[in-house]
C-alpha positions as CSV (number, residue, x, y, z in Angstrom):
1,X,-21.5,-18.7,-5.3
2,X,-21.8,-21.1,-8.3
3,X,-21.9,-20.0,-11.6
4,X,-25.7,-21.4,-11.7
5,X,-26.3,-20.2,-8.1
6,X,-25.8,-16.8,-9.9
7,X,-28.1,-17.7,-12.6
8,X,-31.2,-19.0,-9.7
9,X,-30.5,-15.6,-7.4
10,X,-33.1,-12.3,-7.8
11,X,-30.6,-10.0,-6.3
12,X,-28.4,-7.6,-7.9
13,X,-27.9,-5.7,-10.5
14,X,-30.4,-6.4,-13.9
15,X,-29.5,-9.9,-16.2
16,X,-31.4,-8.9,-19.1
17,X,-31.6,-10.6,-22.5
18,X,-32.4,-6.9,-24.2
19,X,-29.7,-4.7,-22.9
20,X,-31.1,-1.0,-24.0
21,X,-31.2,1.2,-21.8
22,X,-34.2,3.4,-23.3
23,X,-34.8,6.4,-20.3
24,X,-33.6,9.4,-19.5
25,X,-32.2,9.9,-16.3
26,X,-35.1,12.3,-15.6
27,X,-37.3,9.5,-17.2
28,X,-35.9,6.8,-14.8
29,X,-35.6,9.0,-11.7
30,X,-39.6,9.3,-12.4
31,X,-39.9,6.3,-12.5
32,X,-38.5,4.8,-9.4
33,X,-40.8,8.0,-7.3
34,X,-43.6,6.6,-9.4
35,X,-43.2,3.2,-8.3
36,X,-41.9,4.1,-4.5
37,X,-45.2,5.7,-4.1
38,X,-47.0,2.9,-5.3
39,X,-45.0,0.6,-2.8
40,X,-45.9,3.3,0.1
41,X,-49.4,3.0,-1.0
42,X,-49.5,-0.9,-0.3
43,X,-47.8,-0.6,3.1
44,X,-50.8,2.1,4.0
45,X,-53.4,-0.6,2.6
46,X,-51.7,-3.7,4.6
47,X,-50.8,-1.3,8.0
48,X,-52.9,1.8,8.7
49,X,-56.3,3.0,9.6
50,X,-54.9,6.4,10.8
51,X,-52.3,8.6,9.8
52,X,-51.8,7.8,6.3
53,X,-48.8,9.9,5.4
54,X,-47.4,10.0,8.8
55,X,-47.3,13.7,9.4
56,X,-47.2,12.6,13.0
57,X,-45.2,9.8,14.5
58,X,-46.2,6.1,13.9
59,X,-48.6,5.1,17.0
60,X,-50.1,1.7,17.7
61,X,-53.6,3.6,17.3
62,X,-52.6,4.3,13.7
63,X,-52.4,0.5,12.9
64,X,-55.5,-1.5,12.6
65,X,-56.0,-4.3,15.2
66,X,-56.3,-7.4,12.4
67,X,-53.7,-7.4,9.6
68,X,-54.1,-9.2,6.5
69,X,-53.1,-9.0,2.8
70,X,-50.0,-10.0,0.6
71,X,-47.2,-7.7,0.6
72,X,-44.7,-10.7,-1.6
73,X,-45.7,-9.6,-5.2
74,X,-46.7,-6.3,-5.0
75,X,-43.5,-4.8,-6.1
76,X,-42.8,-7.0,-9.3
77,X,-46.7,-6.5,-10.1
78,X,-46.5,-2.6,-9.7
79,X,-43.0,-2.4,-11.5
80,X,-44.6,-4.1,-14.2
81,X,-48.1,-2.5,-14.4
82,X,-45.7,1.3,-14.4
83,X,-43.7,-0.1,-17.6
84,X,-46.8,-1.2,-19.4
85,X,-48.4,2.3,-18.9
86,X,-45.3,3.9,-20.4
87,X,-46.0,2.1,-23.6
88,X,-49.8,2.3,-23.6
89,X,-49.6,6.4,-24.2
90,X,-46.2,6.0,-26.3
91,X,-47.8,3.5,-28.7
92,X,-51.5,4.4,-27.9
93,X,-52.1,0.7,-27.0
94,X,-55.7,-0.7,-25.9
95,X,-54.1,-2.8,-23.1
96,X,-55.4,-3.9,-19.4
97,X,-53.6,-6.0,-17.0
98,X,-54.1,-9.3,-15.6
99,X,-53.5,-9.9,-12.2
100,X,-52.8,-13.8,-11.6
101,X,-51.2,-13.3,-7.5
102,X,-54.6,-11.1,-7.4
103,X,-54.1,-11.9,-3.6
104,X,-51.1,-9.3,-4.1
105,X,-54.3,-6.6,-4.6
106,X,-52.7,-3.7,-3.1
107,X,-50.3,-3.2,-6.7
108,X,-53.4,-3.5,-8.8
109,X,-55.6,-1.2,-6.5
110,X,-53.1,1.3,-5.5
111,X,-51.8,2.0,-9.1
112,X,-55.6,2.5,-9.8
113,X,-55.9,5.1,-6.9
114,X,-52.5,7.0,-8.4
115,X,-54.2,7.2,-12.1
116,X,-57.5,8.8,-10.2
117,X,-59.5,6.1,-11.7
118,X,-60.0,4.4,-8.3
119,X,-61.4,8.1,-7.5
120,X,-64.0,8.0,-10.2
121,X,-66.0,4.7,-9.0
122,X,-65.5,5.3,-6.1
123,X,-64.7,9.3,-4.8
124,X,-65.2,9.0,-0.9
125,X,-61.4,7.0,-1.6
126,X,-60.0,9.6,-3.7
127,X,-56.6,11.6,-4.1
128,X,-56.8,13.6,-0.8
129,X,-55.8,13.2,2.8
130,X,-58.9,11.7,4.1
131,X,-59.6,10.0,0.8
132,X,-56.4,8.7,1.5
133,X,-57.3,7.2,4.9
134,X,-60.3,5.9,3.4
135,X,-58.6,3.8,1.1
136,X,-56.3,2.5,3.5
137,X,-58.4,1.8,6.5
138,X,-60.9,0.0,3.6
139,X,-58.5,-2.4,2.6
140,X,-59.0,-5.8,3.8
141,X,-61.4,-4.5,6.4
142,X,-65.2,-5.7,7.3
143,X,-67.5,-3.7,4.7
144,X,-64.6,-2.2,2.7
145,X,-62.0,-3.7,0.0
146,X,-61.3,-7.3,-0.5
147,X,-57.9,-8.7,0.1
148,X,-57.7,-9.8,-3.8
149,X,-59.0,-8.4,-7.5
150,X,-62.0,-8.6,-6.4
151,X,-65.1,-7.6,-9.3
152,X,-65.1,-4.0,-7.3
153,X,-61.8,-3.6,-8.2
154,X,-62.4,-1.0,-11.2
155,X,-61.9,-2.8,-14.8
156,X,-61.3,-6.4,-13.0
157,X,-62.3,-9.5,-15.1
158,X,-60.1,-11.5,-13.0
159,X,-60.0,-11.8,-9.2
160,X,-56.7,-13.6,-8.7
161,X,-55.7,-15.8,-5.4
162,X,-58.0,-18.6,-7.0
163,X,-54.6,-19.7,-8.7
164,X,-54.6,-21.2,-12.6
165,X,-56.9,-18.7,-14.6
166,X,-55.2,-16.3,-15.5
167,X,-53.8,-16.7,-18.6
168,X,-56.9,-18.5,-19.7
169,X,-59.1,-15.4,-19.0
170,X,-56.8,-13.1,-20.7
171,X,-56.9,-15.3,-24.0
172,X,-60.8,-15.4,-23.7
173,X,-60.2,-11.8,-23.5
174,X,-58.4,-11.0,-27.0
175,X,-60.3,-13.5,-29.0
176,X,-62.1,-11.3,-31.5
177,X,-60.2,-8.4,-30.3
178,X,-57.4,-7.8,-33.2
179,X,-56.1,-4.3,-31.4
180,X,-56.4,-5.9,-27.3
181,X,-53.0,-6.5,-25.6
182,X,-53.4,-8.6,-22.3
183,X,-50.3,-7.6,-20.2
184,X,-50.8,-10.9,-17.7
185,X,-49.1,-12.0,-14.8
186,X,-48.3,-15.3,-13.6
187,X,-47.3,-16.1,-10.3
188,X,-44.2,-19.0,-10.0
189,X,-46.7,-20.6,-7.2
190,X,-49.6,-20.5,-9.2
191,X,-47.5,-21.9,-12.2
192,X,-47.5,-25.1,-10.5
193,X,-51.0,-25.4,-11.0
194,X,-52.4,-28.2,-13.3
195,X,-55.0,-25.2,-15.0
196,X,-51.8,-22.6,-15.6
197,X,-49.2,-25.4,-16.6
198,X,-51.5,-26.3,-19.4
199,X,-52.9,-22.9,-20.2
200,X,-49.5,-21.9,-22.1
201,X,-50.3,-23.9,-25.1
202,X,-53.5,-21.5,-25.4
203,X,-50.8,-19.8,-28.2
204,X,-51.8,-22.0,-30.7
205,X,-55.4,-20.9,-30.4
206,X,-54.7,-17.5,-31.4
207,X,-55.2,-16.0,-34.7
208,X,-53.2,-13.4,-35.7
209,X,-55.9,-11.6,-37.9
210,X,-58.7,-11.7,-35.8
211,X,-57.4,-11.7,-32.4
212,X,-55.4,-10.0,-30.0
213,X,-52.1,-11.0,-28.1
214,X,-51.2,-12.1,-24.7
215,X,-47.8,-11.1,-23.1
216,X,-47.4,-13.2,-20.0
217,X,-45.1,-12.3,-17.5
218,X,-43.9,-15.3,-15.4
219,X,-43.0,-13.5,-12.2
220,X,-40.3,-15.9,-10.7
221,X,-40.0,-14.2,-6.8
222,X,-39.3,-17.8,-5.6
223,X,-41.8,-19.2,-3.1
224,X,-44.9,-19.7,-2.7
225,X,-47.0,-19.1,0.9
226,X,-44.0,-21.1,2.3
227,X,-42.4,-23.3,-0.1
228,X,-39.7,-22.8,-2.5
229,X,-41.3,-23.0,-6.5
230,X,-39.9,-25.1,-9.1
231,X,-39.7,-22.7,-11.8
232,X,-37.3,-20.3,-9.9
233,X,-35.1,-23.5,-8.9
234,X,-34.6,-24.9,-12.7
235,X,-31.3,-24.1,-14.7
236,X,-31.7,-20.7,-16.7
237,X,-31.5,-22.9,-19.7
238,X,-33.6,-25.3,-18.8
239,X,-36.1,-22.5,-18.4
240,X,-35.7,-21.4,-21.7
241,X,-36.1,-24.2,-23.4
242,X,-39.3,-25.0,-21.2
243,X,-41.2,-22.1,-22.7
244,X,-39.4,-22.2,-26.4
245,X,-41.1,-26.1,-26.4
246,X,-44.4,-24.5,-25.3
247,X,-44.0,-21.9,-28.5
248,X,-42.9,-19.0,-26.4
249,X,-39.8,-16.7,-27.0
250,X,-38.9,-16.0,-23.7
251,X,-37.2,-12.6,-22.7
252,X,-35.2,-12.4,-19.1
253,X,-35.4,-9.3,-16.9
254,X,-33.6,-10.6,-13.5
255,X,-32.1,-8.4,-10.7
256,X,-32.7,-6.1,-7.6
257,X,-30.5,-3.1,-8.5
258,X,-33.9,-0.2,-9.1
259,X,-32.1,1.7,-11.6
260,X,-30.7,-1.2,-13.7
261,X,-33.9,-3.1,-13.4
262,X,-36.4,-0.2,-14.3
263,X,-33.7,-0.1,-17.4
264,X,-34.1,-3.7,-18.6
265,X,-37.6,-3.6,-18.1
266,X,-38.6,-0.8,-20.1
267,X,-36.3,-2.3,-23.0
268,X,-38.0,-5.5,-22.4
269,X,-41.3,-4.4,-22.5
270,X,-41.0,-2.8,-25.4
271,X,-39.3,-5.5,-27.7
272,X,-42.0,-7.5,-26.2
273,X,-45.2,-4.9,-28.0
274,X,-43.0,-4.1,-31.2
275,X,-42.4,-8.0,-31.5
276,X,-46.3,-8.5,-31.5
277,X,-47.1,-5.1,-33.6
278,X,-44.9,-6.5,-36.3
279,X,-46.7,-10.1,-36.2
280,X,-50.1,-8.4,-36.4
281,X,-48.8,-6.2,-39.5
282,X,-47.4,-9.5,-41.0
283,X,-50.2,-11.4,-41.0
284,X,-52.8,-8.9,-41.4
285,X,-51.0,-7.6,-44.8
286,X,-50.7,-10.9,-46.2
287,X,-53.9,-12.1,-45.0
288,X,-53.2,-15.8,-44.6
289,X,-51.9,-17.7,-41.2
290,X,-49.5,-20.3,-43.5
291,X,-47.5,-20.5,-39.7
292,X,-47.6,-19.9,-35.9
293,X,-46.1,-16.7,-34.9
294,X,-43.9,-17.1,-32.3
295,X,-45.5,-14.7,-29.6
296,X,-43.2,-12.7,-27.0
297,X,-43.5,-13.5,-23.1
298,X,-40.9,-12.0,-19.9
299,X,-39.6,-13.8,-17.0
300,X,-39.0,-11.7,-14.7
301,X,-37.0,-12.8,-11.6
302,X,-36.8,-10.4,-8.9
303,X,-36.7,-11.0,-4.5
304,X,-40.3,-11.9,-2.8
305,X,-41.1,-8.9,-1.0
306,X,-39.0,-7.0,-2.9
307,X,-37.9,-3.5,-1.6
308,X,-38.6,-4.3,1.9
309,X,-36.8,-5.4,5.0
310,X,-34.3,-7.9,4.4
311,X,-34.3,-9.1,7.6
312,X,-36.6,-9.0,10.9
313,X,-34.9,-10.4,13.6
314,X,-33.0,-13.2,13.2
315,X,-35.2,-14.4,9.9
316,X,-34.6,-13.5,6.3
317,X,-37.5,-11.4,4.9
318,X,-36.7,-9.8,1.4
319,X,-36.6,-12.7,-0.9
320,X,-37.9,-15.6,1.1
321,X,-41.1,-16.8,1.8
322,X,-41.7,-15.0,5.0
323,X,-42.5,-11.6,3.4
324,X,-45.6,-13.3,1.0
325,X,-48.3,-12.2,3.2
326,X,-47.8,-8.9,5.8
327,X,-43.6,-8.8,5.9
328,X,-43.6,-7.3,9.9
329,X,-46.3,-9.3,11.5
330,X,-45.7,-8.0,15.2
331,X,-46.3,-4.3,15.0
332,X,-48.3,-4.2,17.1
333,X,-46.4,-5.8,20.2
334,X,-43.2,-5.1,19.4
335,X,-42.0,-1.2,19.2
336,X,-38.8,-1.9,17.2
337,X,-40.6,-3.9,14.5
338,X,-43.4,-0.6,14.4
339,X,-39.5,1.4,14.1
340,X,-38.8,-0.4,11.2
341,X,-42.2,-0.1,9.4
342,X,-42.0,3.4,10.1
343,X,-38.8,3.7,8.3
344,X,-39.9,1.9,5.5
């Protein structure tokens, strides 16, 4: 493998521009459960109406008869939203999270259903067994929980799926909100879009003072429903300079590796909301915007369907673009690929 091959490929251990390593082992090992169980959480949404922690064996009468939902970006979303919690209750942050792959619901509404606030709007779907059922045979079913962000989703201002918007709603957001960080990600597919390409300049908009701040994350997983995406294909360098040109200072996270990964991110993440505390106490001591802060943003790079089977028969799953929508599509009529899910 080339030397930019190397640079272009989401597998492995973490490639990180901030190389602290800021958890504990019991911190980390938390972690990965934390995010595990989120991942479990959005295989119950996509797969079962029955059964949802399988204290029995998998049966095709657990699995609902019409599958549909994303699976591709739920892992980078989830791994994300779990680092940006960290630092909301170490810094005491007002933060929410933007969801532009919104059609990757399942990591915004099962991270929701572990923090019990899914429970609280809506407590027939709360944190017990047949809550738990609930939740999962709801999803993406007639009369229950849309396949995207939808407005039920609780604390939604953004649906998601409807590609382009997103960092454009979480600017509208923060304008007049001087303590509001809008934790935002941006999906490589929906990158491409005419709305989303443009929307990065939105930086020079924002007012130190009086506003809030924006920390996008451009999740680069590599392809959209089935095509590769251009950002992920670029040189690393040509990358960078992409988003310094747009006024960014862009910080990589890029790998497979959990432990190494959940590392860099948290070091990231952090830089990332110190960087944009210390702008707001700049310019709010001085008074005066004589310059444009530089803001913070993260590319993360890490494999489409992420965590899941890297292969289903003779196909490549984990990291290509056959795991963006449900990753084992013939459960139902084949017994070793309901096996496999089970094992998952």
């Amino acid at each position: 493998m080339s030397s930019e091959d190397k640079q272009l490929s989401p597998f492995g251990p973490a490639r990180a521009t901030v190389t602290d390593q800021p958890l504990s082992k019991e911190e980390l090992d938390k972690f990965i459960k934390y995010w595990h169980a989120s991942l479990y959480l959005c295989l119950g949404s996509l797969y079962l109406k029955q059964n949802p922690l399988l204290q029995e064996p998998l049966k095709l009468e657990h699995i609902k008869p019409r599958l549909l939902g994303h699976w591709g970006s739920d892992a980078g979303q989830s791994f994300t939203y779990i680092h940006m919690n960290r630092l909301i209750k170490k810094y005491d942050l007002d933060a929410f999270f933007v969801s532009g792959p919104g059609h990757g619901a399942p990591a915004v509404l099962t991270n929701s259903w572990l923090e019990g606030v899914y429970e609280e709007v809506y407590p027939e779907k709360g944190q017990s067994l047949q809550g738990m059922q609930h939740f999962f045979k709801s999803f993406s079913f007639p009369g229950g929980i849309g396949s995207h962000a939808t407005p039920e989703t609780p604390g939604s201002i953004h649906e998601g799926g409807e590609l382009g918007y997103s960092i454009l709603h979480a600017f509208g957001a923060v304008f007049d909100h001087p303590n509001l960080i809008a934790l935002t990600m941006v999906g490589d597919g929906e990158a491409e879009t005419g709305p989303l390409a443009t929307s990065w300049h939105s930086n020079k908009f924002l007012n130190p003072i009086n506003d809030g701040a924006v920390l996008p994350v451009l999740h680069l997983n590599g392809y959209k429903i089935n095509n590769p995406t251009v950002l992920s294909r670029i040189p690393h360098d040509e990358l960078e300079a992409l988003f310094v040109g747009y006024g960014w200072k862009p910080y990589f996270v890029e790998g497979s590796e959990p432990e190494s990964m959940h590392q860099a991110m948290a070091a990231t993440m952090e830089k990332c909301v110190q960087e944009i505390q210390a702008i707001w106490k700049q310019y709010r001591t001085s008074g005066k915007v004589d310059k444009r802060p530089v803001w913070p943003m993260i590319v993360l790079r890490s494999p489409k369907g992420w965590t899941g089977p890297q292969k289903t028969g003779d196909h490549f799953l984990e990291g290509f673009w056959r795991s963006h929508q449900i990753p084992l599509t013939q459960v139902l009529k084949d017994e070793k690929q309901l096996k496999e899910l089970e094992s998952k």
